[in-house]
TORZA-124841 format. One line per field, with one value per atom (N, C-alpha, C): residue number from 1; residue in one letter; atom name; x, y, z. Coordinates in pm, 1 decimal. Layout:
# TORZA-124841
num = c(NUM|...)
residu = c(A|...)
atome = c(CA|...)
c1 = c(X|...)
c2 = c(Y|...)
c3 = c(Z|...)
# end
This chain:
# TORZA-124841
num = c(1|1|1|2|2|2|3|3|3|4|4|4|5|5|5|6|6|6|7|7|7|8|8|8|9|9|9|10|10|10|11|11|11|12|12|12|13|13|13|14|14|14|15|15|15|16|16|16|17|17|17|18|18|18|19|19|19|20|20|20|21|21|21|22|22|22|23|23|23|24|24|24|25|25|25|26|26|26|27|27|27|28|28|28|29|29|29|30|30|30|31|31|31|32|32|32|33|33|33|34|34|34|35|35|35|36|36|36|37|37|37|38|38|38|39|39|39|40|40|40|41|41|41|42|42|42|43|43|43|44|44|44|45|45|45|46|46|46|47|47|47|48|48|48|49|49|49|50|50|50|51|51|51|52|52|52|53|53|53|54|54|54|55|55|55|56|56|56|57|57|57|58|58|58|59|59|59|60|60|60|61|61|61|62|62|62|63|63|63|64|64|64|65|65|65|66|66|66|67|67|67|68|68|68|69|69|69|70|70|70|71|71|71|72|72|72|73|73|73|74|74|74|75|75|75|76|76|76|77|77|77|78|78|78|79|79|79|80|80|80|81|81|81|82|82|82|83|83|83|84|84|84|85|85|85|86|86|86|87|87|87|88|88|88|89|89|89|90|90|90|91|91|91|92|92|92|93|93|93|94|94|94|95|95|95|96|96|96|97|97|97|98|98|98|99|99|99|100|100|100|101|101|101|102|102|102|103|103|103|104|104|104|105|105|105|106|106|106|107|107|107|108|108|108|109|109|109|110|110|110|111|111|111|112|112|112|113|113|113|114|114|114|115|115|115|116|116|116|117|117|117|118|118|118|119|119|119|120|120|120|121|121|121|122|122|122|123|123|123|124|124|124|125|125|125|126|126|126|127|127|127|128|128|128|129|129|129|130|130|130|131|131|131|132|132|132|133|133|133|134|134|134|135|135|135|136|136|136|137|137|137|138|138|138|139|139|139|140|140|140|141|141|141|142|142|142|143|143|143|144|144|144|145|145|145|146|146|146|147|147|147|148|148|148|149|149|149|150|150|150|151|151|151|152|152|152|153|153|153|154|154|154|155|155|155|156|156|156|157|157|157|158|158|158|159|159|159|160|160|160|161|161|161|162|162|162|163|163|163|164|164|164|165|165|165|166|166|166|167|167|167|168|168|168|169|169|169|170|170|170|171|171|171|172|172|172|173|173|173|174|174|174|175|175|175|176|176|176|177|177|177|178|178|178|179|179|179|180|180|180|181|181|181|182|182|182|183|183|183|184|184|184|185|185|185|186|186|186|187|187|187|188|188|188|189|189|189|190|190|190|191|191|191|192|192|192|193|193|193)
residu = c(X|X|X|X|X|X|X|X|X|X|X|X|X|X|X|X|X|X|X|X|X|X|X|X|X|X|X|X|X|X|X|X|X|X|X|X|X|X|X|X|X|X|X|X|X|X|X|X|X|X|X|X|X|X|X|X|X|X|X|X|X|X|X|X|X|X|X|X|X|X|X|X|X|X|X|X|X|X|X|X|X|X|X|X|X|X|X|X|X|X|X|X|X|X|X|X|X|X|X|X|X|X|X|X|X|X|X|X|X|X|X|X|X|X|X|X|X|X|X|X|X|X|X|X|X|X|X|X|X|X|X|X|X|X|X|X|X|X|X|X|X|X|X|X|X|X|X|X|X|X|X|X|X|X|X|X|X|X|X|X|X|X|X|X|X|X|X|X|X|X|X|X|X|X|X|X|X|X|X|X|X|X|X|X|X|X|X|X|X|X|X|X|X|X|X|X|X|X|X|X|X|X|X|X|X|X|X|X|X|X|X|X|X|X|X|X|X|X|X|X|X|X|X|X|X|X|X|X|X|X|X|X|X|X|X|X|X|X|X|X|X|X|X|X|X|X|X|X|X|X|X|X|X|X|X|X|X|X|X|X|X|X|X|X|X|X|X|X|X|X|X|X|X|X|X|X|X|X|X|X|X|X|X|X|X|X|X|X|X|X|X|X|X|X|X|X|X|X|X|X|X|X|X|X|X|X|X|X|X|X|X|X|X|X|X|X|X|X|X|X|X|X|X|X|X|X|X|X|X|X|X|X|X|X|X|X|X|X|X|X|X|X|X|X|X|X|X|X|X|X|X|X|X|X|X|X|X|X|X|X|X|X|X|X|X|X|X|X|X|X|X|X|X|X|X|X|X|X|X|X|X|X|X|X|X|X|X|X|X|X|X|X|X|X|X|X|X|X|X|X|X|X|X|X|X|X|X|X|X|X|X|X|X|X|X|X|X|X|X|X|X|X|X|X|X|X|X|X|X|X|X|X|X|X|X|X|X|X|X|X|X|X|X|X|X|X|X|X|X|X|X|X|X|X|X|X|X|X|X|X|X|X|X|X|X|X|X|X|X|X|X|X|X|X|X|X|X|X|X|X|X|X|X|X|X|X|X|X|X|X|X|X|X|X|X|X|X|X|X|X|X|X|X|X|X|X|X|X|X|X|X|X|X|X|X|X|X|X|X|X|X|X|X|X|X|X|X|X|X|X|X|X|X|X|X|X|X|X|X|X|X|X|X|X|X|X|X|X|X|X|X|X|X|X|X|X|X|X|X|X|X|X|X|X|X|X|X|X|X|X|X|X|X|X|X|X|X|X|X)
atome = c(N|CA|C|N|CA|C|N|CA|C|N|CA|C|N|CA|C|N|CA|C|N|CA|C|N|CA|C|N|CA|C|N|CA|C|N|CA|C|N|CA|C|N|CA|C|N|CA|C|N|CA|C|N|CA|C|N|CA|C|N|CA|C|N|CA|C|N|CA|C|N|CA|C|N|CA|C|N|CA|C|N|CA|C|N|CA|C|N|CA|C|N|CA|C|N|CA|C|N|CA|C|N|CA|C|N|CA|C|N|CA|C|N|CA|C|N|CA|C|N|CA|C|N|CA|C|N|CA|C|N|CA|C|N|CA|C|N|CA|C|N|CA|C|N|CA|C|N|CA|C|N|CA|C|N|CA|C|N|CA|C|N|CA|C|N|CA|C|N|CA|C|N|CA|C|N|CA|C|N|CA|C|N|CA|C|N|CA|C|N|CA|C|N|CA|C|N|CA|C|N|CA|C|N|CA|C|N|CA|C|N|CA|C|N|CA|C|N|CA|C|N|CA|C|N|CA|C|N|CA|C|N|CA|C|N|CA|C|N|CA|C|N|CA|C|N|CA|C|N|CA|C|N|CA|C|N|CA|C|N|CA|C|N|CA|C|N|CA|C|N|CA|C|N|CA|C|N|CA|C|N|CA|C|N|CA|C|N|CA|C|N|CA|C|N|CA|C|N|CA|C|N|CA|C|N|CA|C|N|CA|C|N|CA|C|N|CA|C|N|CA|C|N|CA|C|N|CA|C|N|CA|C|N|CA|C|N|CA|C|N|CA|C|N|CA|C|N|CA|C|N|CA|C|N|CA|C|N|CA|C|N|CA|C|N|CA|C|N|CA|C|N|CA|C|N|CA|C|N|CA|C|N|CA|C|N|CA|C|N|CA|C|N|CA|C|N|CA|C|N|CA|C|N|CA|C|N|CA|C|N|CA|C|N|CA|C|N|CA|C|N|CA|C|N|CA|C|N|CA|C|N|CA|C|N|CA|C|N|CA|C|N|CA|C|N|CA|C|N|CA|C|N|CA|C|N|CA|C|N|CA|C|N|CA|C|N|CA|C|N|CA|C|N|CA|C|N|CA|C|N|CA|C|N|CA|C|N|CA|C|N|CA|C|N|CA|C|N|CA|C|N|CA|C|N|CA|C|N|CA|C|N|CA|C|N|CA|C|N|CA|C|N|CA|C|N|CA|C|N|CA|C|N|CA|C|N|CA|C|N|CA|C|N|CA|C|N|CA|C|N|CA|C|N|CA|C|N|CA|C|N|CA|C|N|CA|C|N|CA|C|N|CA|C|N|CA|C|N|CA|C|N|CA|C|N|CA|C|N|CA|C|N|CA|C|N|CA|C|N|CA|C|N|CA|C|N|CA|C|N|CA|C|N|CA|C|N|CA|C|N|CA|C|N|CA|C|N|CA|C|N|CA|C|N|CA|C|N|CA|C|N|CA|C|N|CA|C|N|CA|C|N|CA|C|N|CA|C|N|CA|C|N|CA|C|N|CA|C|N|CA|C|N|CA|C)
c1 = c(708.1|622.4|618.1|716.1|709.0|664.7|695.1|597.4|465.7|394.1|258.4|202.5|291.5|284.0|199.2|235.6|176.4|231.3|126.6|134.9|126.7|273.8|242.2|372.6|394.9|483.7|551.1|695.1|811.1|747.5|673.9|681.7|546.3|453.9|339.4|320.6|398.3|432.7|465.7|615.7|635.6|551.8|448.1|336.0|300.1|201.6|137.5|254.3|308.7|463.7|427.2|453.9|477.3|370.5|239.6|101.2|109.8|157.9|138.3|230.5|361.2|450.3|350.0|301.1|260.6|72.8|87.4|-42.3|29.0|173.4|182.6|150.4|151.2|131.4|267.8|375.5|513.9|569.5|706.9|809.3|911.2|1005.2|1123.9|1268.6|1272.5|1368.1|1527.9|1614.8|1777.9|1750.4|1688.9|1700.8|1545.0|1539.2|1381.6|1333.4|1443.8|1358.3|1372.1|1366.6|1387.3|1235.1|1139.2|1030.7|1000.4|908.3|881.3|793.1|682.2|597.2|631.3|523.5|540.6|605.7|688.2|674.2|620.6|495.8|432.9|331.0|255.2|172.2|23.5|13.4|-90.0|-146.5|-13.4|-80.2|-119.9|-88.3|-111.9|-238.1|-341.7|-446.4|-515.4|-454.2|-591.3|-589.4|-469.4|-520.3|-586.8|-537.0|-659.6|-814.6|-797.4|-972.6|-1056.5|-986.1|-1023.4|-1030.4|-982.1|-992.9|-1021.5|-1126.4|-1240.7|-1231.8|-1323.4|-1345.8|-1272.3|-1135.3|-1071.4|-999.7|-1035.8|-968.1|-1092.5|-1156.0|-1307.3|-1326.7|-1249.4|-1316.1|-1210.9|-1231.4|-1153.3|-1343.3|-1262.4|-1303.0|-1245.0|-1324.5|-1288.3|-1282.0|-1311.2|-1317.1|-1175.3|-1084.5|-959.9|-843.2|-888.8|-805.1|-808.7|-954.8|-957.5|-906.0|-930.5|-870.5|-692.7|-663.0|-469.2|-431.5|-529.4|-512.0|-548.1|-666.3|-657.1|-514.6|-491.3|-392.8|-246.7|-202.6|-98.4|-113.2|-202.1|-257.8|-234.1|-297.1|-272.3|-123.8|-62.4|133.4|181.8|149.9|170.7|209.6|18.8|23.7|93.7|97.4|197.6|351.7|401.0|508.2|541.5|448.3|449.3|370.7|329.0|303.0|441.8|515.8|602.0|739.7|721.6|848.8|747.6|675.8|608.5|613.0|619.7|640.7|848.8|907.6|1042.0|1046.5|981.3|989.0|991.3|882.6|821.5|879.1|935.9|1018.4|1153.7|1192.9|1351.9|1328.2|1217.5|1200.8|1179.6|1105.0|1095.6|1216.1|1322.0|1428.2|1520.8|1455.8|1554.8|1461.9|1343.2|1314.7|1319.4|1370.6|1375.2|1524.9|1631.8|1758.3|1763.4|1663.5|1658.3|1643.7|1538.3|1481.6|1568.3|1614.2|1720.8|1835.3|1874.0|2003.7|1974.1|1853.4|1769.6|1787.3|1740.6|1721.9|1849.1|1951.3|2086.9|2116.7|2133.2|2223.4|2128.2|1996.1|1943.0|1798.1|1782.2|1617.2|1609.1|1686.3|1710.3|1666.7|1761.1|1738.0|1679.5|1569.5|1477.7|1293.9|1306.0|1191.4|1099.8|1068.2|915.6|906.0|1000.6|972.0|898.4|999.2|934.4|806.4|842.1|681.8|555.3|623.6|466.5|408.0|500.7|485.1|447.6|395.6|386.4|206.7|155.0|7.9|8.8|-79.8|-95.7|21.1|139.8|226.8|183.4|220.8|199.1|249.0|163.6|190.2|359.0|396.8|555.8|674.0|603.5|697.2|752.7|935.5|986.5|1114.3|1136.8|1242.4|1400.8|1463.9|1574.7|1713.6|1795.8|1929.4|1922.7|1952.0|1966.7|2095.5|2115.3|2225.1|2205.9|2100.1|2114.7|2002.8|2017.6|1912.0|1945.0|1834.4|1846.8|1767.1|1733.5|1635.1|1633.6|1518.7|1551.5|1465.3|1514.3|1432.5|1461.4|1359.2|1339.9|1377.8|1401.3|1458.5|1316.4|1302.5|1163.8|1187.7|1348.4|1288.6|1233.5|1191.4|1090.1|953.6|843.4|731.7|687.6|715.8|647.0|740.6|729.9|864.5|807.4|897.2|847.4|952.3|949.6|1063.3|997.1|1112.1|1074.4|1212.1|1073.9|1135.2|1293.5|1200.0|1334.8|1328.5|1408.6|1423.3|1476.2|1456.9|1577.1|1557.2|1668.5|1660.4|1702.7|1629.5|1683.4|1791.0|1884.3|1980.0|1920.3|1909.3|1806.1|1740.4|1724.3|1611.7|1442.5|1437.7|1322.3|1312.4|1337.4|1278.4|1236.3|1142.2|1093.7|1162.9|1172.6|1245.9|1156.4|1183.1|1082.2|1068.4|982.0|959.1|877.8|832.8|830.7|834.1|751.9|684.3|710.2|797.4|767.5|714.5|605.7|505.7|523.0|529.2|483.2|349.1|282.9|139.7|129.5|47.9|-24.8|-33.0|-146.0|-121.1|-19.9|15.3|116.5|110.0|-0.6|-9.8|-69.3|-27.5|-109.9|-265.6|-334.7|-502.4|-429.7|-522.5|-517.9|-559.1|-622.5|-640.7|-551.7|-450.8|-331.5|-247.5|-224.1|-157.1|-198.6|-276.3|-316.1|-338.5|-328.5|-286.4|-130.4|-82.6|51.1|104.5|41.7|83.0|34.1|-73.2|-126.8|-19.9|23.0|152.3|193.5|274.9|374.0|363.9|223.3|191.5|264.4|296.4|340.9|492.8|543.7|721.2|748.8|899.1|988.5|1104.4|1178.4|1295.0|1389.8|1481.6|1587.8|1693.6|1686.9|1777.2|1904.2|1991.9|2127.4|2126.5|1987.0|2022.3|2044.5)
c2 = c(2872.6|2968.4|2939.5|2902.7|2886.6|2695.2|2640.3|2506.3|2509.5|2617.4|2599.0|2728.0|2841.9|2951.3|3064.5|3033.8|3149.3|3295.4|3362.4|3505.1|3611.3|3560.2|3600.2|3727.2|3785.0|3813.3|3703.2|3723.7|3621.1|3654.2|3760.1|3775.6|3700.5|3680.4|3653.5|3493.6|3447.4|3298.3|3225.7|3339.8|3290.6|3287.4|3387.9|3357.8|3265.9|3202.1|3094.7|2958.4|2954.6|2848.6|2838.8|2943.6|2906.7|2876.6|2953.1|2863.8|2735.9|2680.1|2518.8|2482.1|2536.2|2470.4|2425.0|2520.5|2532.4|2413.0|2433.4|2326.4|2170.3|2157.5|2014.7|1966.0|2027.3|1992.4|1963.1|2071.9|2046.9|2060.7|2072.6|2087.5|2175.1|2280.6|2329.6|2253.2|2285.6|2208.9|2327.4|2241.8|2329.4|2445.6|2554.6|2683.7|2744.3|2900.8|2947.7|2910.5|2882.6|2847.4|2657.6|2569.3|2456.0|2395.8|2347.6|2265.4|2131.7|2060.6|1886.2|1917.7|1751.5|1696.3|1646.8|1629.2|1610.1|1429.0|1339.9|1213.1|1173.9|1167.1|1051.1|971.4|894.9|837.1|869.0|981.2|1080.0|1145.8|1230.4|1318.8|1270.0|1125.6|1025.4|974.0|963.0|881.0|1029.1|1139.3|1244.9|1274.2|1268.6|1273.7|1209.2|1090.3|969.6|1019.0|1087.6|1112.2|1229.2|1325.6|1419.1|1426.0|1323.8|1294.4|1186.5|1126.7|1058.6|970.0|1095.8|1102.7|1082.3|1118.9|1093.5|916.1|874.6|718.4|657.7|619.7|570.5|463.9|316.3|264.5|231.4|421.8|409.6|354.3|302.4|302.5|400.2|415.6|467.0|392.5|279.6|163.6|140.9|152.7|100.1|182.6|318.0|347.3|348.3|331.2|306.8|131.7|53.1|-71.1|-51.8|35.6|36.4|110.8|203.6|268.8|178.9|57.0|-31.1|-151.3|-154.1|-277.5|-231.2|-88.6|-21.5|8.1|56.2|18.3|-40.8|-144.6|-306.5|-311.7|-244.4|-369.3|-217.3|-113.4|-39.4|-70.8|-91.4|-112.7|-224.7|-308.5|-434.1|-407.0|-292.1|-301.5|-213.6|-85.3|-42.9|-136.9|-194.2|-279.8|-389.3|-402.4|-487.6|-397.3|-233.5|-201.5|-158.6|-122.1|-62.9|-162.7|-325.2|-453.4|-434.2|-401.3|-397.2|-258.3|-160.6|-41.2|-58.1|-141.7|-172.9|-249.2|-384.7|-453.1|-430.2|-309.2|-226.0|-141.7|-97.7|-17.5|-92.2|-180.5|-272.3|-331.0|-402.4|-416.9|-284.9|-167.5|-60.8|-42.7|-46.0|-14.1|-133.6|-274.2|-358.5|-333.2|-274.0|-280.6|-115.5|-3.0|64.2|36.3|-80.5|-127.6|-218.9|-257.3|-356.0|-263.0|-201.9|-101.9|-47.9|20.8|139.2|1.7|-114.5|-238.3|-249.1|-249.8|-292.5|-197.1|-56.4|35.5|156.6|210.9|290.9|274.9|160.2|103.4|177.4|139.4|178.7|387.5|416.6|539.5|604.7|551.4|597.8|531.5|463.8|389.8|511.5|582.3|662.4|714.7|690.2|745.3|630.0|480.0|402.8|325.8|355.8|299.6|399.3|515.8|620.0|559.0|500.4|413.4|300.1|213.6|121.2|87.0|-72.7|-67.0|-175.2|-187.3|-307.6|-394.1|-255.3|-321.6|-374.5|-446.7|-496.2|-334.9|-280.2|-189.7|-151.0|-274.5|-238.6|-293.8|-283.5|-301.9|-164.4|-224.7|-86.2|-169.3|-75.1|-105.9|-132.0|-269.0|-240.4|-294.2|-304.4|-371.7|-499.9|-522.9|-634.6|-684.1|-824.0|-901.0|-955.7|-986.2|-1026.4|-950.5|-913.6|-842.6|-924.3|-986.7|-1022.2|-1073.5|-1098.4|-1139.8|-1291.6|-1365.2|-1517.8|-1555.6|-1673.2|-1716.6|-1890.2|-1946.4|-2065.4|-2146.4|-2241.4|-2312.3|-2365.2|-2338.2|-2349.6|-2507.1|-2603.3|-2766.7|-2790.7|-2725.6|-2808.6|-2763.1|-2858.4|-2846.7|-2724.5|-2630.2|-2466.1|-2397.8|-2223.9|-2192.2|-2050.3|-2003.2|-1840.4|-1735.3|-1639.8|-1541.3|-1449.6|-1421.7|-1310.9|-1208.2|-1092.7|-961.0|-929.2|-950.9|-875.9|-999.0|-1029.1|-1114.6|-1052.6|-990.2|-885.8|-957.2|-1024.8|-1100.6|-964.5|-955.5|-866.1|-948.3|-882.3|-900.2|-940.4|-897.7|-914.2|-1054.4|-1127.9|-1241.8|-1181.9|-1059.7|-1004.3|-896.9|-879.0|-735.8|-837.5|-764.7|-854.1|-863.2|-971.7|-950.8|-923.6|-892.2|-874.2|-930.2|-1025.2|-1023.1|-979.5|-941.1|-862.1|-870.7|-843.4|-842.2|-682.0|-628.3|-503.1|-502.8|-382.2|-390.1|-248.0|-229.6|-84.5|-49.4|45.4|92.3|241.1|288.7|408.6|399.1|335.1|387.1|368.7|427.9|417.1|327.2|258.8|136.8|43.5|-93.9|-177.4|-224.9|-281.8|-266.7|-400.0|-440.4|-551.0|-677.6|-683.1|-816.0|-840.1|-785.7|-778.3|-837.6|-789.5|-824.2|-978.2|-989.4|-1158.1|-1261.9|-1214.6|-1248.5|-1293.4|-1202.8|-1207.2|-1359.7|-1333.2|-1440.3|-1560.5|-1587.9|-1725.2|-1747.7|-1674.4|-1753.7|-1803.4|-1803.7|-1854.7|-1939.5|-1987.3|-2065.1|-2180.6|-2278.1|-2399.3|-2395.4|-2299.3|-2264.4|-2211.1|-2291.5|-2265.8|-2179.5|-2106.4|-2049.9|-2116.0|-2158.7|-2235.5|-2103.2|-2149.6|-2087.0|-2050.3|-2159.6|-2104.2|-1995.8|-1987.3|-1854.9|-1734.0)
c3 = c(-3067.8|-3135.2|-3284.6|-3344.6|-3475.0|-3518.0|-3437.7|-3451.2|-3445.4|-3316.6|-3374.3|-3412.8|-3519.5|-3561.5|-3471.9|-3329.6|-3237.6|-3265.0|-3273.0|-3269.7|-3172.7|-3073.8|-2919.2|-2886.0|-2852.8|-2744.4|-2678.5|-2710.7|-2592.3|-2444.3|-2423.0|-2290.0|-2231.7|-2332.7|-2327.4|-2311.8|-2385.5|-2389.6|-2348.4|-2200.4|-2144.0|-1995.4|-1961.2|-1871.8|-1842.1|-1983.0|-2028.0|-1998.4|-2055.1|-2011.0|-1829.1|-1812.1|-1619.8|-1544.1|-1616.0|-1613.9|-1630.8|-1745.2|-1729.1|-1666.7|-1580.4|-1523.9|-1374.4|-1352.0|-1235.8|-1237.5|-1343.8|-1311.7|-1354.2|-1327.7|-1340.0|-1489.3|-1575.7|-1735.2|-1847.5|-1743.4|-1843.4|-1740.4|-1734.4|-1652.3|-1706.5|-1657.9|-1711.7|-1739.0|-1852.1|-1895.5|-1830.4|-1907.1|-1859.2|-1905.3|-1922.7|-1954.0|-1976.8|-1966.3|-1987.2|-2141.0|-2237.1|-2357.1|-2361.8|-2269.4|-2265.0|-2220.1|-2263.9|-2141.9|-2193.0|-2137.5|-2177.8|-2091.4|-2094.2|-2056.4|-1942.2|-1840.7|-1689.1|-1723.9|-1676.6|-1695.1|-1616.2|-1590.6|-1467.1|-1509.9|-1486.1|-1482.5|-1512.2|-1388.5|-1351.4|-1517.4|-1549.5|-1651.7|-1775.6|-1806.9|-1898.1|-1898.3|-1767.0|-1745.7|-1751.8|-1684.1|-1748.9|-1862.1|-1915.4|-2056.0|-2171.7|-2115.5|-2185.7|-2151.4|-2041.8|-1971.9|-2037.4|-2061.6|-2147.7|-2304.2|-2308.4|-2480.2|-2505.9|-2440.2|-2460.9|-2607.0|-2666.8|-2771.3|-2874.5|-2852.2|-2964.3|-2952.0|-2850.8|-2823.2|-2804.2|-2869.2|-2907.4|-2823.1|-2782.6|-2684.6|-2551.4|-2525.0|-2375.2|-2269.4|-2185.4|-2085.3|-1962.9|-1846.4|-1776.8|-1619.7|-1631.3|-1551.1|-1555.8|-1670.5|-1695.1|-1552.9|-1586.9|-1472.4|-1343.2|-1304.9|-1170.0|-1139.4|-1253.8|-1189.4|-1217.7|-1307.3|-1296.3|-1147.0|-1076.3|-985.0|-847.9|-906.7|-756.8|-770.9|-893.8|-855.3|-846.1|-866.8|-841.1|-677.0|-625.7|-506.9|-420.9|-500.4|-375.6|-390.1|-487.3|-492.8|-410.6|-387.2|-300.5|-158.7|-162.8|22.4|51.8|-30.2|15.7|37.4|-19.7|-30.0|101.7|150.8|275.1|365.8|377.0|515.3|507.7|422.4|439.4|510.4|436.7|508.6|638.4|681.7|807.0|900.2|869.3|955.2|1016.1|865.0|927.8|1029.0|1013.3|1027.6|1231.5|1203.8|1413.7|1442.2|1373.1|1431.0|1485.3|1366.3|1449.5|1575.9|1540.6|1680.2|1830.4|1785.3|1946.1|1925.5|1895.9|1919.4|1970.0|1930.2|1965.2|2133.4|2123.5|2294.9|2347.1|2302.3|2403.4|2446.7|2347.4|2420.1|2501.2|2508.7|2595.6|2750.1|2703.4|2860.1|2920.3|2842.3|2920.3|2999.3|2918.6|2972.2|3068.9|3059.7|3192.4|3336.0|3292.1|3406.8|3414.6|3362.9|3408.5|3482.4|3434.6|3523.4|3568.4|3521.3|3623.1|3672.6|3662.4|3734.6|3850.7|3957.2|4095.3|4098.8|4059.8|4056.8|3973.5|3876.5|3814.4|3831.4|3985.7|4004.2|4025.3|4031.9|4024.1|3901.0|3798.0|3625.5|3573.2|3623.8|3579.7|3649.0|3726.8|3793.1|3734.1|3686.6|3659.4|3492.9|3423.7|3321.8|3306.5|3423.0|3440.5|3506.9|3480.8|3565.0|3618.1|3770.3|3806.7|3860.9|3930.1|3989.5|4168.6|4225.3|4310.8|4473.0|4580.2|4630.8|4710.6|4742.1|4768.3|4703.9|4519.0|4429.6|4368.4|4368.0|4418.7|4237.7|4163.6|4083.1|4128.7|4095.5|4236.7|4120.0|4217.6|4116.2|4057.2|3965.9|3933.9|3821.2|3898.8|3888.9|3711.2|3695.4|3538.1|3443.9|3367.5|3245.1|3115.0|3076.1|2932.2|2862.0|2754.1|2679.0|2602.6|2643.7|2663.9|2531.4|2480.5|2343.6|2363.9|2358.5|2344.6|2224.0|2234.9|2081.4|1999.5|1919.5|1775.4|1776.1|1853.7|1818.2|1927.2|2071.6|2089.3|2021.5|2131.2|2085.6|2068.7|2154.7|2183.3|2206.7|2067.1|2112.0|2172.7|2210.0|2227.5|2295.3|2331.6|2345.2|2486.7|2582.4|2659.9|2619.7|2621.9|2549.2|2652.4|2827.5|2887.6|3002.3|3084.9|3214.0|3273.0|3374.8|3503.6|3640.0|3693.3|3815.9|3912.4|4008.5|4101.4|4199.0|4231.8|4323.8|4464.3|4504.7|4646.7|4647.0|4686.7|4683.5|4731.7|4826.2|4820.6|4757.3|4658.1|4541.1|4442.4|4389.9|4265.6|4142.0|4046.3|3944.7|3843.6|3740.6|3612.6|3511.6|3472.6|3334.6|3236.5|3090.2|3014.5|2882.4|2783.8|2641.8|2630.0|2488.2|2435.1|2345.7|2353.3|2239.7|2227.3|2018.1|2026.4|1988.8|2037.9|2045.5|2055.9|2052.4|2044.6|2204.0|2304.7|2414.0|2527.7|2622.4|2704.5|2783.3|2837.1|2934.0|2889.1|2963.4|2942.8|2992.3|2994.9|2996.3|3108.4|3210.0|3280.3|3206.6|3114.0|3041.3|2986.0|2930.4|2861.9|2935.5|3056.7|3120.9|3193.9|3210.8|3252.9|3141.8|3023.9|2893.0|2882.4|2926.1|2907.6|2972.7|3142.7|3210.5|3180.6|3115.9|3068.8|2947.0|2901.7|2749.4|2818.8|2914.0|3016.4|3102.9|3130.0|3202.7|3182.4|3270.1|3237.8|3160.6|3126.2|3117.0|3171.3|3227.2|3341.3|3262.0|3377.9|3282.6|3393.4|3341.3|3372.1|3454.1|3620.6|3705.0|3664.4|3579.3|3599.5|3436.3|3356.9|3254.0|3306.7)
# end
């Protein structure tokens, strides 16, 4: 009050105070007679914007390009964690699916079959002797990875193999799936893995 010789009421002043707290203009400092300026970014570029005039050759082009190239180093920096973000997770549902195939396939075959498309009519989820996830070596010519391998025990139950993908919808589309099987074409997986 006495810096810019206001002629107010303490009580009046302090209204006005919580008015600008609340529009994001100052902030409260350690106590009701304590305040400062918002520190961000934001309230710096409107204020350049409204006072025009007094900064003679603002542009206003300036902030929309500090706002596209803050932007771009943004989204880069979330699509980079949103890449680690899916990659932990399909590692976290590929070691779900594996476990469910090790110890309760059998007694959870109509959960998982209701999750499933384009299984063959007296394919039935059964025990199996090995579950695991196979990766090819990058020195040969062609490398590539299966998400899950589950040999069924039985020589007549089917065994499974398997790509986890995370997605938005719950099944796979049949092109997908005959997609799938053309990667594979022409690689063998070695019996005694």
């Amino acid at each position: 009050m006495r810096d810019l010789k206001l002629d107010l009421p303490d009580s009046e002043l302090e209204k006005k105070l919580k008015a600008l707290i609340k529009a994001d203009i100052i902030s409260q400092g350690s106590s009701n007679y304590r305040y400062r300026g918002v520190n961000d970014n934001i309230f710096d570029k409107v204020f350049r914007g409204v006072y025009e005039e007094e900064i003679r050759h603002f542009d206003v082009k300036v902030i929309k390009d500090e706002y596209r190239d803050e932007f771009r180093v943004l989204k880069k920096q979330y699509d980079g964690l949103m890449g680690k973000y899916h990659y932990q997770k399909g590692l976290f549902a590929e070691y779900l699916l594996l476990e469910h195939l090790r110890v309760h396939a059998q007694e959870n075959n109509e959960i998982l079959k209701s999750v499933t498309r384009y299984l063959p009519e007296d394919f039935n989820f059964a025990r199996y002797t090995q579950v695991w996830r196979y990766d090819r070596s990058p020195a040969y010519a062609k490398s590539f990875n299966v998400d899950i391998f589950a040999r069924a025990e039985n020589p007549e139950d089917y065994s499974i193999i398997g790509e986890v993908k995370h997605r938005d919808t719950r099944k796979f589309s049949k092109e997908e799936a005959v997609a799938f099987e053309r990667k594979f074409t022409g690689w063998e997986i070695p019996a005694d893995d």
